[in-house]
C-alpha positions as CSV (number, residue, x, y, z in Angstrom):
1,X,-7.3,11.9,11.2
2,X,-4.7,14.3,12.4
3,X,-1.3,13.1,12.8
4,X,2.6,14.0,12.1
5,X,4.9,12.0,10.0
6,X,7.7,11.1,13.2
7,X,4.3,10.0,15.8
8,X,4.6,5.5,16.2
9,X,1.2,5.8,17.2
10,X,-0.1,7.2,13.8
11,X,1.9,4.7,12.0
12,X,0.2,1.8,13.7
13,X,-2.7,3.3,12.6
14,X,-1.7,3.5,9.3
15,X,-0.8,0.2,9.5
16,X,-4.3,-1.2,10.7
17,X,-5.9,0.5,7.4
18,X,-3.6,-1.0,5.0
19,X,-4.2,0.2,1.4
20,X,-7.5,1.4,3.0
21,X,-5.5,4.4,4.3
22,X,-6.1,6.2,1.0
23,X,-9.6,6.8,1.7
24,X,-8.9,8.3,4.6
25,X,-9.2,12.8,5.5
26,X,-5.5,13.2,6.9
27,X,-4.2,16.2,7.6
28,X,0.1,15.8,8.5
29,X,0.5,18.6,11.3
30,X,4.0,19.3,11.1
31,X,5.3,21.9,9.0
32,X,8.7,20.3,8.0
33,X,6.5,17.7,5.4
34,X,5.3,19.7,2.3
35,X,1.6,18.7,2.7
36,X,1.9,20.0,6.3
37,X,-0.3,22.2,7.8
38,X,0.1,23.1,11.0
39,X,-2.2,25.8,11.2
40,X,-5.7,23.8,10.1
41,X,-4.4,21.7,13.4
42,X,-3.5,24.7,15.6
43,X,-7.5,25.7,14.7
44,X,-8.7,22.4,15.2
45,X,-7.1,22.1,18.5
46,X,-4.8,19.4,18.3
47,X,-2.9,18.4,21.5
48,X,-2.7,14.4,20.8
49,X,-1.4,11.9,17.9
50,X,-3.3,10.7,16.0
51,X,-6.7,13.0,16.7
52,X,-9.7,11.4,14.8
53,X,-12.3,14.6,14.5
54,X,-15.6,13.2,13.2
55,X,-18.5,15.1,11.3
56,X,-20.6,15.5,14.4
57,X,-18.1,16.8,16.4
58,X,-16.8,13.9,18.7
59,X,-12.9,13.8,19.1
60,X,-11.0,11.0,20.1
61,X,-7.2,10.2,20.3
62,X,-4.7,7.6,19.9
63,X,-4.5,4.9,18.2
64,X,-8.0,3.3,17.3
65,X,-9.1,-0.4,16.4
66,X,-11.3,-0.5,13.4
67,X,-14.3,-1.9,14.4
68,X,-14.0,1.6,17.0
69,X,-13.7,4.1,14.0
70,X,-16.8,1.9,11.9
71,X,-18.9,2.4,14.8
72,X,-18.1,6.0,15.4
73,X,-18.0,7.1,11.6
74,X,-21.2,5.0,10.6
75,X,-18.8,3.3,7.9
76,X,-18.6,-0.1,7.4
């Protein structure tokens, strides 16, 4: 998931994972956080909070429900 620390929409899904959220590839997009990295989501094209970019290439953004993100990551 690509996100920024300041976007509602990426704490809602934060929210939905819980604890869960640990297990989760996030990459913060704004520079002003000291795990930002801007750059990795200028490259992957980020235009939209949060961006979920899965392994065989399909993109989707804004806030998902779960049972969405299982069925499109193959992960229960």
């Amino acid at each position: 998931m690509y996100g920024a620390y300041w976007c509602p929409h990426c704490a809602d899904q934060k929210k939905l994972f819980g604890d869960s959220f640990k297990f989760i590839s996030y990459v913060e997009c704004d520079a002003k956080v000291e795990n930002g990295d801007p750059e990795a989501c200028k490259k992957a094209g980020i235009e939209a909070y949060p961006t979920w970019i899965f392994s065989y290439g399909t993109q989707i953004t804004g806030t998902q429900k779960l049972t969405k993100l299982s069925e499109l990551s193959n992960c229960q």
